[in-house]
DSSP file (Angstrom, degrees, kcal/mol; ACC not computed):
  #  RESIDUE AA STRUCTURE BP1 BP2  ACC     N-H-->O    O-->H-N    N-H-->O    O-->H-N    TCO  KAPPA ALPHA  PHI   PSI    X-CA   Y-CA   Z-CA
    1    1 A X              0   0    0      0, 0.0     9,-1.7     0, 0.0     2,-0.3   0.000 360.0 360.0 360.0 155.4    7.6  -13.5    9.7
    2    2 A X  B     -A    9   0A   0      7,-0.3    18,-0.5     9,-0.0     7,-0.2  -0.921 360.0-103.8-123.4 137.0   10.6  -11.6    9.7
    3    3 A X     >  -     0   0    0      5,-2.4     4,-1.8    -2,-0.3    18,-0.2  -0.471  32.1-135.9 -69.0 149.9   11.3   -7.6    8.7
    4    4 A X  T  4 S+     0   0    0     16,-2.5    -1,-0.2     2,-0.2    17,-0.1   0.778  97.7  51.5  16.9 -88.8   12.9   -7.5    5.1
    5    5 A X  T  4 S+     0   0    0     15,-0.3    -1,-0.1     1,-0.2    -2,-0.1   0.903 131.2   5.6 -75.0 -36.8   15.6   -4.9    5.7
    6    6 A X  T  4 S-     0   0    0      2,-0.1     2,-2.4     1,-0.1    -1,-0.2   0.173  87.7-110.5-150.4  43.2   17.0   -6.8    8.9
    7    7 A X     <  +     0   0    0     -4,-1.8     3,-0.1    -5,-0.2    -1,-0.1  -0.021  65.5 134.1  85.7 -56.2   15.8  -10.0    9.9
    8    8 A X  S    S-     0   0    0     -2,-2.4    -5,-2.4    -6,-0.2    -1,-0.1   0.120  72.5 -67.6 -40.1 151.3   14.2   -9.2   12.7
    9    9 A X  B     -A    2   0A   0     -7,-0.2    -7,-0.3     1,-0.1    -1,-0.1  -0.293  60.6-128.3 -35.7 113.8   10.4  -10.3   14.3
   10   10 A X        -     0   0    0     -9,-1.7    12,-0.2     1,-0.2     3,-0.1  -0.541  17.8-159.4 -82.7 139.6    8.2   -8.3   11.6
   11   11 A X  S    S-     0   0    0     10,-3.5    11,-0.2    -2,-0.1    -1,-0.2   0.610  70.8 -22.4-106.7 -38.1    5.7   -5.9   13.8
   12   12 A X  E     -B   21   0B   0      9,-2.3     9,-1.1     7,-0.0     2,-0.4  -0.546  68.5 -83.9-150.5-145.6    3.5   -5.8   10.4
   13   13 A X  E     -B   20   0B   0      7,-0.2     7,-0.3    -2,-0.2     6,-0.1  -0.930  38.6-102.1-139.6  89.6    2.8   -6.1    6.6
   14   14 A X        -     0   0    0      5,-2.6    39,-0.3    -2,-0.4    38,-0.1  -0.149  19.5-145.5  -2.3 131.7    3.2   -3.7    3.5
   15   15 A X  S    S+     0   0    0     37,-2.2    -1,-0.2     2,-0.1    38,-0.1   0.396 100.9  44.4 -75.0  -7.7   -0.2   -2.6    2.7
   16   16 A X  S    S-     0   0    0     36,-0.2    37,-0.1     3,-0.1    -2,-0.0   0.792 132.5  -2.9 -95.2 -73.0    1.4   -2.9   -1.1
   17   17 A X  S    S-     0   0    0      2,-0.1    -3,-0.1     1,-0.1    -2,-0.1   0.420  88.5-113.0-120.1  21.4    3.4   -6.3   -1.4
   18   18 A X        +     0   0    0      1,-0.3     2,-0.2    -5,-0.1    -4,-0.1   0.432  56.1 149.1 103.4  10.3    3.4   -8.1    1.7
   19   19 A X        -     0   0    0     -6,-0.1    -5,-2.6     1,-0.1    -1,-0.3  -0.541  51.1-103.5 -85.3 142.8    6.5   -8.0    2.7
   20   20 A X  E     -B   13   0B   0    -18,-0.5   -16,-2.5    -7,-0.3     2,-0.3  -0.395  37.5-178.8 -71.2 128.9    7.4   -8.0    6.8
   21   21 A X  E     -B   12   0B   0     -9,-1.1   -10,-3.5   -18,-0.2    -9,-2.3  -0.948  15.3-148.1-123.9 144.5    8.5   -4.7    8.3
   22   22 A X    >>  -     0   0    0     -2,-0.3     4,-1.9   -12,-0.2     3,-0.7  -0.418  36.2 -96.7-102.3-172.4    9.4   -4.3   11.7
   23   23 A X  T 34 S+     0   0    0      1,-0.2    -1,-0.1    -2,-0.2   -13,-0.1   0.907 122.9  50.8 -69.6 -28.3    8.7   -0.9   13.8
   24   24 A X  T 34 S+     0   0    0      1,-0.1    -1,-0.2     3,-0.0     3,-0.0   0.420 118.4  37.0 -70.0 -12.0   12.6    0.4   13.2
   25   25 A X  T <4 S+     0   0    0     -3,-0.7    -2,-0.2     2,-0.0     2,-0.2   0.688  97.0  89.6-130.3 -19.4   12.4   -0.2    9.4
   26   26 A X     <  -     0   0    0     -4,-1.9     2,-0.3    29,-0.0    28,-0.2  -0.465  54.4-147.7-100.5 162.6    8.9    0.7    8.1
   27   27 A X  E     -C   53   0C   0     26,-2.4    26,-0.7    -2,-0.2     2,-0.5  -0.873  12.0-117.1-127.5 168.5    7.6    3.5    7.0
   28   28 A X  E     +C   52   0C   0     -2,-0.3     2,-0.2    24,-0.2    24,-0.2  -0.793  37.5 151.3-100.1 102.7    4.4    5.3    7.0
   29   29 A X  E     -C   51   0C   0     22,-1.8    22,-1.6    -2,-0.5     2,-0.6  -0.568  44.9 -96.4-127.6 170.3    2.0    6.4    3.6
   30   30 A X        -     0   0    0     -2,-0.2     2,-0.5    19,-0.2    19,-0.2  -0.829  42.4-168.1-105.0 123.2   -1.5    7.0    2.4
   31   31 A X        -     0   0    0     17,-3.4    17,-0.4    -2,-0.6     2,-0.2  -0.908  20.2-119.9-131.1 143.0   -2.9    4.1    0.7
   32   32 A X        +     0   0    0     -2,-0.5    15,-0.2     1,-0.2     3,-0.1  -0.515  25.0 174.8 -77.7 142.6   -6.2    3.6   -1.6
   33   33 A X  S    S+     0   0    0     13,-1.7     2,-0.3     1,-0.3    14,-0.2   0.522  70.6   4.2-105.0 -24.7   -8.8    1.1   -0.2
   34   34 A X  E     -D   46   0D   0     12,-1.3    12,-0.8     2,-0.0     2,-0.4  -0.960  54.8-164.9-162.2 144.3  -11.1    1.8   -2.9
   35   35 A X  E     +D   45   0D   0     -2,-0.3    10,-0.3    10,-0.2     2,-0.2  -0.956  26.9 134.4-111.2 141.2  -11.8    3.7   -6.2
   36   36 A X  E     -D   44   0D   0      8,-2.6     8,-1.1    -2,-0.4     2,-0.4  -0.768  47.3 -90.1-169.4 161.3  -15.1    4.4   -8.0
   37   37 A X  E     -D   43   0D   0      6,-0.2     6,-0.2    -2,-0.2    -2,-0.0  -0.514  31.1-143.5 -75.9 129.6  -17.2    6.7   -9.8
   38   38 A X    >   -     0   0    0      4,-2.5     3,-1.2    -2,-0.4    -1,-0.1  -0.142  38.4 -84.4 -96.0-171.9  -19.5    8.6   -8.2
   39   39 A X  T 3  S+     0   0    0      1,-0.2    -1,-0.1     2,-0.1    -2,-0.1   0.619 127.2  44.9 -75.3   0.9  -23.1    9.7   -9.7
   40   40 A X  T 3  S-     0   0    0      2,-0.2    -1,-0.2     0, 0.0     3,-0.1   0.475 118.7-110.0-106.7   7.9  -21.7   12.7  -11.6
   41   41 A X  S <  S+     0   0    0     -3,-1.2     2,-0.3     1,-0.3    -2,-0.1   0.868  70.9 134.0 103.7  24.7  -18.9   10.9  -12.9
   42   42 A X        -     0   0    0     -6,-0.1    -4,-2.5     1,-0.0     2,-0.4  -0.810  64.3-108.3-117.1 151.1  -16.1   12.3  -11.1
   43   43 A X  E     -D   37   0D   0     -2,-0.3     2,-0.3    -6,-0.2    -6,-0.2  -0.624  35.9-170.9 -63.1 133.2  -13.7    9.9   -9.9
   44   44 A X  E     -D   36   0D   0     -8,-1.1    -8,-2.6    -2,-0.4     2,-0.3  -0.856   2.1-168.4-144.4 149.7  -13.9    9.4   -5.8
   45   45 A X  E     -D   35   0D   0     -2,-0.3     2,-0.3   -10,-0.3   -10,-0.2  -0.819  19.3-141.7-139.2 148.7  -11.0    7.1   -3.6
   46   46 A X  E     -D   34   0D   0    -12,-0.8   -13,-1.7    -2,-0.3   -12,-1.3  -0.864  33.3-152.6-110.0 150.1  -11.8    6.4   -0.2
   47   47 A X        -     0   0    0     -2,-0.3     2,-0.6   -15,-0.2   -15,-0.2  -0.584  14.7-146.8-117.0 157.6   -8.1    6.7    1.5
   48   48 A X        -     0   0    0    -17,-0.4   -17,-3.4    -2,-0.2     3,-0.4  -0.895  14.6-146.3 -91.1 134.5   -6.0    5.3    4.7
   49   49 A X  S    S+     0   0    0     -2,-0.6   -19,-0.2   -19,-0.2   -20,-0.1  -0.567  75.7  23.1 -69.2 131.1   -3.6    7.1    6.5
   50   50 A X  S    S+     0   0    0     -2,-0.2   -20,-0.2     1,-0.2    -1,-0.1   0.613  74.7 176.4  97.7  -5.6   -0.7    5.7    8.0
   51   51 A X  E     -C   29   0C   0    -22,-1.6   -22,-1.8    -3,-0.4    -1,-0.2   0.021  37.0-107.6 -75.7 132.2   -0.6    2.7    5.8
   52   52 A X  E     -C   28   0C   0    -24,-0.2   -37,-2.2   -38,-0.1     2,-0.3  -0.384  41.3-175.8 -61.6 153.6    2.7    0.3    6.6
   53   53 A X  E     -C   27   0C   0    -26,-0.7   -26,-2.4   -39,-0.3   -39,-0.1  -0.970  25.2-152.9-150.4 129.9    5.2    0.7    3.7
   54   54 A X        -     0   0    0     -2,-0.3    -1,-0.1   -28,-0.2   -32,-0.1   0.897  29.6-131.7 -91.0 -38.0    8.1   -1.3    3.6
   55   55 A X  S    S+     0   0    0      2,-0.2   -29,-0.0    -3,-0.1   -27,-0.0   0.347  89.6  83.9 129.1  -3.7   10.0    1.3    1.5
   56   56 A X  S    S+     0   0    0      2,-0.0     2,-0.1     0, 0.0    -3,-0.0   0.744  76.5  79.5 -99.0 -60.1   11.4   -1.4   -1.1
   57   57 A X  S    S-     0   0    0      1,-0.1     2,-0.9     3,-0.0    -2,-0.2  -0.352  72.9-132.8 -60.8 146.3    8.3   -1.5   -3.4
   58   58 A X        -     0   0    0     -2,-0.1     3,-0.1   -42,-0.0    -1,-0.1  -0.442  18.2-167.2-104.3  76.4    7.1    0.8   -6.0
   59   59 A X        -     0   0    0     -2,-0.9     2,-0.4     1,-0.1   -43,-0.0  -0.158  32.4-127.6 -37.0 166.0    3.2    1.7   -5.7
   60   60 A X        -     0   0    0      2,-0.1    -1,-0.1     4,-0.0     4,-0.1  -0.972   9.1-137.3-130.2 130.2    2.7    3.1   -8.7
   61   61 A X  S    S+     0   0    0     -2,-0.4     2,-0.3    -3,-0.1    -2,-0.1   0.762  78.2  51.4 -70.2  -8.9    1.1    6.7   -8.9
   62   62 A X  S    S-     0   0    0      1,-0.1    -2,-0.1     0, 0.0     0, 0.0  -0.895  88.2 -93.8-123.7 144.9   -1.3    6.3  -11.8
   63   63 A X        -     0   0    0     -2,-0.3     2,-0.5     1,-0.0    -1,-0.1  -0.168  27.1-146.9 -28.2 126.8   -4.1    3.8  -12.7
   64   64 A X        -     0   0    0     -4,-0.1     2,-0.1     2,-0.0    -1,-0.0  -0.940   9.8-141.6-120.4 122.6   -3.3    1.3  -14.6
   65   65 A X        -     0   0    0     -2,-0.5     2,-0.4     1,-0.1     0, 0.0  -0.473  24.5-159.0 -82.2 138.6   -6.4   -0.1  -17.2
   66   66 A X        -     0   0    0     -2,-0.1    -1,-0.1     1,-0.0    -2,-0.0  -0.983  16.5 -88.0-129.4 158.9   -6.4   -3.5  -17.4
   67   67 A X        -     0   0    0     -2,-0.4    -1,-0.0     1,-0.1     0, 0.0   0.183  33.1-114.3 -58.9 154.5   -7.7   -5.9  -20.0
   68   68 A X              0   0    0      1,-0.2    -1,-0.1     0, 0.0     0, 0.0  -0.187 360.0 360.0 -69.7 161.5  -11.2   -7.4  -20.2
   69   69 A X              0   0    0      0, 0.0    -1,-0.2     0, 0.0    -2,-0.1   0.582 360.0 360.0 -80.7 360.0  -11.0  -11.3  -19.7
């Protein structure tokens, strides 16, 4: 796999959309691994740090509901 921005050997991954980033071109973000509600109802994320970002996608900051099947 190759980075993105410049061709080169990709060192890793987006944690968003997969795209190859090498060590010179990615960048570094907090990304959710999980969401759910806890027993009083409050919403709770468990988090990672550090997460590769290629710097070309656009996580999006808010939930988005999607429809039942």
């Amino acid at each position: 796999m190759h980075c993105w921005k410049c061709g080169e050997t990709a060192d890793g991954v987006c944690h968003f959309c997969g795209r190859g980033v090498c060590k010179r071109h990615h960048v570094e973000t907090n990304a959710i691994v999980s969401a759910f509600l806890d027993d009083a109802q409050t919403m709770r994320a468990v988090l990672t740090v550090d997460a590769l970002y290629c710097g070309f996608c656009k996580p999006q900051p808010q939930v988005v509901e999607l429809p039942a099947p």
